[in-house]
N, C-alpha and C positions, 0 to 999 in steps of 0.2 A: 626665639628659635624653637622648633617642636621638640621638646625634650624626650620624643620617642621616638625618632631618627633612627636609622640601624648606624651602627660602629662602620668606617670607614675602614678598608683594607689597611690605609696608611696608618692610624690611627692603634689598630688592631695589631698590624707589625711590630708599632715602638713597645706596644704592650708587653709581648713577648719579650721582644728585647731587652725591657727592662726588667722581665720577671728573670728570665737567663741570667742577669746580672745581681741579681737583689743581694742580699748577706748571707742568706740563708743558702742559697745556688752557690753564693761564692765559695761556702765553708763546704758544702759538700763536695766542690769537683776540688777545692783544694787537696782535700785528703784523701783523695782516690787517684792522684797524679802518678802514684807508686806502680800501684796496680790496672790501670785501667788504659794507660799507655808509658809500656817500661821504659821506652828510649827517649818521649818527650822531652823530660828537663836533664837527663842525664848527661848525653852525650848523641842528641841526636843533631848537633850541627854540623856533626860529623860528613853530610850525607852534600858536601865539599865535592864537585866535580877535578879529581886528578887524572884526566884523561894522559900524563905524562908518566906515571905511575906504573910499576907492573901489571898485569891482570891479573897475580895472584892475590894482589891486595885492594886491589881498586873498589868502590861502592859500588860501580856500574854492573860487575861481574854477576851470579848468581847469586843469591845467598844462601846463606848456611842452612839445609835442612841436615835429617835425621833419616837415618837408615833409610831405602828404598823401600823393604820390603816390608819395613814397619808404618812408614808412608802411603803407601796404596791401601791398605786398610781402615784405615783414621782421615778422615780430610781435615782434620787441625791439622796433622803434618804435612800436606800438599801447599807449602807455602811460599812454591815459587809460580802460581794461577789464582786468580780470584776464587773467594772463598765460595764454596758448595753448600750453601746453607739447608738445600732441599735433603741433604747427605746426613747431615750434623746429629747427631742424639746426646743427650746429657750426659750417657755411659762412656760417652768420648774422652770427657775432658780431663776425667784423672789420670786415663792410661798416659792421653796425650802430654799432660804437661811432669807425668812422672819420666816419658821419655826425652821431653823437651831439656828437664831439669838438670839431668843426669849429662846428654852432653854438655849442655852448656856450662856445669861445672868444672869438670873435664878438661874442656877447652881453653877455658879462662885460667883454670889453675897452670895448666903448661903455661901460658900465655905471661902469667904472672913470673916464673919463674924466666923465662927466656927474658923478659924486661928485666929482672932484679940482675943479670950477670951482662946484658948487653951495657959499655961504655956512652956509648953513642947511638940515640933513637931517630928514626925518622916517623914527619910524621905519619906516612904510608904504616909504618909499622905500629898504630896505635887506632886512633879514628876507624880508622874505615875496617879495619881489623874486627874491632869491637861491635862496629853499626853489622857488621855480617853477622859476627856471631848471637848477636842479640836479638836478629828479625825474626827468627820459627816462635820467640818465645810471645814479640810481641803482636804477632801476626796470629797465632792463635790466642792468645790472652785479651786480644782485643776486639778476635770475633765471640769469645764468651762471655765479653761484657756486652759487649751490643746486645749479643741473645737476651740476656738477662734482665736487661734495661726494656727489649720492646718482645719478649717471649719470655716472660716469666713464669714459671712453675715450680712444684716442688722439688723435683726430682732437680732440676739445672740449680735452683736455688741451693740445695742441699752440695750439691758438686762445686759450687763457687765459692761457697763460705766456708769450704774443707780445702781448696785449693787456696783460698787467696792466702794465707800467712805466706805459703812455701813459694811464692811469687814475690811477697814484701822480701823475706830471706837473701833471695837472688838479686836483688835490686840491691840493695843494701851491702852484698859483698862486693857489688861493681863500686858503688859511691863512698868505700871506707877503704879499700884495695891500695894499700902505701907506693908499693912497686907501682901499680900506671899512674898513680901521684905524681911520684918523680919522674918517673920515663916521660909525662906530660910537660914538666918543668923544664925536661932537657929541648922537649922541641919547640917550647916556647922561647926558651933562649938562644936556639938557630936559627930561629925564624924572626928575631929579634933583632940579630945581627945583620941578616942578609938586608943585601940594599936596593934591593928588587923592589918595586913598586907597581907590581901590578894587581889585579883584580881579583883570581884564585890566592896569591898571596895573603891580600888583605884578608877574604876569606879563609883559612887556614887558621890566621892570627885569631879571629874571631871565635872560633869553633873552639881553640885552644882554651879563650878567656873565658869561655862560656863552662866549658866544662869542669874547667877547673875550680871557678865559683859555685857550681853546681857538686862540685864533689866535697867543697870547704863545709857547705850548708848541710851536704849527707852525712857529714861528721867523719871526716878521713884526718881532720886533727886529734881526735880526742885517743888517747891511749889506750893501744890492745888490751882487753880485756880489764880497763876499769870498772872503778863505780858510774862515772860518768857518762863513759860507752853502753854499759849495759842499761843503763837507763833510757838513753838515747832509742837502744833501740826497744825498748818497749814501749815506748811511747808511739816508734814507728807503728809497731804492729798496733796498739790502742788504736791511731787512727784507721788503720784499715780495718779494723770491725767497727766503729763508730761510723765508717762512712759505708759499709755496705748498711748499717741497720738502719742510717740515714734514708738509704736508696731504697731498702725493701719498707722502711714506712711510709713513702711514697707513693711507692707503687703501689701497694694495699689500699692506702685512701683513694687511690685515684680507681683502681677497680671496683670500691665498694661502692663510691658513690655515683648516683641515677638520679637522675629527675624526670618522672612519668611524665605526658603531657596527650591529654585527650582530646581538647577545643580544636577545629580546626582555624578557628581566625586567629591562634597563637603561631600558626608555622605559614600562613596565608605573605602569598609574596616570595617564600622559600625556596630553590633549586629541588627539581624530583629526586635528583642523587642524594640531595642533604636529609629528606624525609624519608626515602627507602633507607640510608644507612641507619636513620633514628630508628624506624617499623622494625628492620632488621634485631636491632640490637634490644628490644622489646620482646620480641620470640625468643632471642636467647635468655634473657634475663627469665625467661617465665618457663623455659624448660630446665633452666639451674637449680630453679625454685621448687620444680614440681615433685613430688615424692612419690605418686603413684607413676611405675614405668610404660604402662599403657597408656596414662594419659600424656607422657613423656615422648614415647614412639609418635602419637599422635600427634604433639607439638610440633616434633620435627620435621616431619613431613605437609606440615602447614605451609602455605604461600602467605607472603606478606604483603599487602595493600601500601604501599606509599605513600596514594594519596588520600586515605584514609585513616590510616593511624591505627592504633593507639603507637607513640613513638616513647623513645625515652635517652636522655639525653643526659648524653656519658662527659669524661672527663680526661679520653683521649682526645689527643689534637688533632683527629680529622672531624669529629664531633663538637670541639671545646668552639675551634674556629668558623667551622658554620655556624653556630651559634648565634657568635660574637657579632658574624658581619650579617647575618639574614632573619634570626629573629625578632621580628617587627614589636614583641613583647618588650616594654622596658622592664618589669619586674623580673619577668624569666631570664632573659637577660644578667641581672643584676646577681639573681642565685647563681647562674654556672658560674660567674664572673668570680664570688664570693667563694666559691665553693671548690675553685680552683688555687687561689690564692691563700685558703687554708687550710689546705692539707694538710696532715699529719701535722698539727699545729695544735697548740693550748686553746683556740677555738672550737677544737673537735674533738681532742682528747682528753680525758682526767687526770688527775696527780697520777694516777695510777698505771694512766692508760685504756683502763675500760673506756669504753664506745658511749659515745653520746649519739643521741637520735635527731643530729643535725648533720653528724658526720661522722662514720668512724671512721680507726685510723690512731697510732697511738702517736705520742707527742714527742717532734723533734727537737722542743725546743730545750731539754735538757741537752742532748746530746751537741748542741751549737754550743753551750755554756761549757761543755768539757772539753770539747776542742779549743776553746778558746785557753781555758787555763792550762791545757795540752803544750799549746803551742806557744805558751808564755813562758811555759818550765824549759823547754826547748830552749828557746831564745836563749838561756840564760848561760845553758850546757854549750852554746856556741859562741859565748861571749858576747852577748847582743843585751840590749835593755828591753827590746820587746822584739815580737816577728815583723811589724813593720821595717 
């Protein structure tokens, strides 16, 4: 067979697929589950259709924002419309989530205390309670991780890594919170009893086991204000700076790295749109570069040739993927391939971190090694032999 063949779409998909899943992806979206979608493991199976339910409780109704008139000014709090991202600025997100925080501690603390003195809970009055009160925070929290992920700068970077603790925080009082422990415990036991067998039922039951396992793991066994707890949660918070540092050395390796490409028989056979986005991305990289501002101005106002070139060839995925399926090059080919695969990786970075002239980008592969022993010392605080 021609071992210079292009990568087949199908071929090219599993690729991804399997890098999405690799150890290294695995450890990062693990320890970002806190912060980067609050209701995921918590208690978002909440979202149980009880159309028999009142409509002051029901998931279907609104949900819970934040003052109106503090709402029209901010679109993180506009979160009952899809998000406005043309809108969005990095100066947003502290007000937003200083306002987000505040009710929703608020709210939860009443909440808490009407469960500790109610006899008898239903589960209207738990779930879907919580899944309202919990949406402003995840509904903004998860368009500033997105931002962050495919719009990263300094200024959002600096706002994220100051906000995420006080997002681990909030998290963390839902999944330790004793009162909806038990109040969950009561509606598991009436939902236990009843002899109904039908479909929202079983679901309900569900959502209950879910949660409740999910709040065992957040550590709602372990003693107010131990040694134990308080370790617990540092260990929380340890992972959400290890995994945004996880994320921003990522991102840096993947912005640093460029592969110039001048031949035209290397991009021959290619989509005009894949060689215009490389040419593109050539002018920019060469007015980043430039230090005199006139010849900068000049830059800018340059037109780019597509099919002429000079191109250069990034480490985003609308780049990585033309690449992969239409560069007729096996060897070029093989560096984005390589170049992709080890990012922020002991192939690119030093003990130290300093930048190698193959790739910088500092090295994550310590920070996999602390997670791991992270999340063994965990295990241990929950009565487990390991996190598996």
């Amino acid at each position: 067979k021609d071992l210079n063949m292009k990568i087949s779409a199908t071929t090219l998909a599993f690729t991804l697929i399997a890098a999405r899943n690799s150890p290294i992806r695995a450890f990062s979206n693990a320890v970002t589950l806190n912060t980067r979608s609050v209701t995921n493991r918590l208690l978002s199976p909440s979202t149980v259709n009880t159309s028999s339910s009142s409509s002051s409780t029901s998931t279907t109704c609104n949900m819970s924002t934040v003052s109106d008139s503090t709402s029209t000014s901010n679109p993180l709090l506009e979160s009952n419309d899809l998000p406005k991202f043309t809108k969005i600025e990095p100066s947003q997100l502290t007000p937003a989530m200083t306002s987000i925080l505040e009710k929703l501690e608020a709210d939860f603390a009443s909440m808490e205390s009407t469960l500790a003195e109610a006899k008898e809970v239903e589960y209207e009055e738990v779930l879907p309670v919580v899944e309202k009160m919990q949406h402003p925070l995840g509904y903004a929290w998860g368009i500033a991780s997105h931002l962050n992920g495919v719009k990263n700068g300094d200024e959002l970077r600096a706002a994220y890594e100051e906000n995420q603790p006080k997002i681990v925080q909030a998290t963390m009082k839902f999944s330790q919170s004793k009162p909806m422990y038990d109040a969950l415990l009561k509606v598991q036991k009436t939902l236990e009893e009843s002899e109904d067998d039908d479909f929202v039922l079983a679901q309900k039951k569900r959502a209950i086991e879910n949660s409740l396992r999910g709040m065992t793991l957040g550590g709602v066994g372990l003693e107010e204000g131990s040694p134990e707890q308080i370790r617990f949660k540092e260990i929380k918070m340890r992972f959400a700076e290890l995994s945004t540092a996880f994320s921003n050395n990522v991102l840096d390796a993947t912005k640093a790295w460029g592969l110039e490409v001048t031949d035209v028989a290397d991009v021959e056979g290619v989509p005009e749109s894949a060689k215009a986005m490389w040419a593109q991305a050539h002018l920019q990289n060469l007015v980043k570069e430039c230090k005199d501002e006139e010849e900068k101005k000049k830059l800018e106002e340059q037109k780019v040739d597509g099919s002429a070139g000079p191109w250069r060839l990034t480490l985003d995925g609308p780049s990585y993927v033309s690449a992969m399926q239409h560069i007729p090059n096996r060897d070029l080919r093989q560096k984005v391939y390589l170049g992709y695969l080890q990012r922020a990786s002991e192939f690119t970075a030093g003990d130290e971190g300093e930048e190698k002239k193959d790739g910088p980008g500092k090295n994550n592969v310590p920070i996999i090694d602390e997670i791991l022993k992270l999340r063994k010392e965990m295990s241990g605080l929950l009565g487990f032999n390991n996190f598996a």
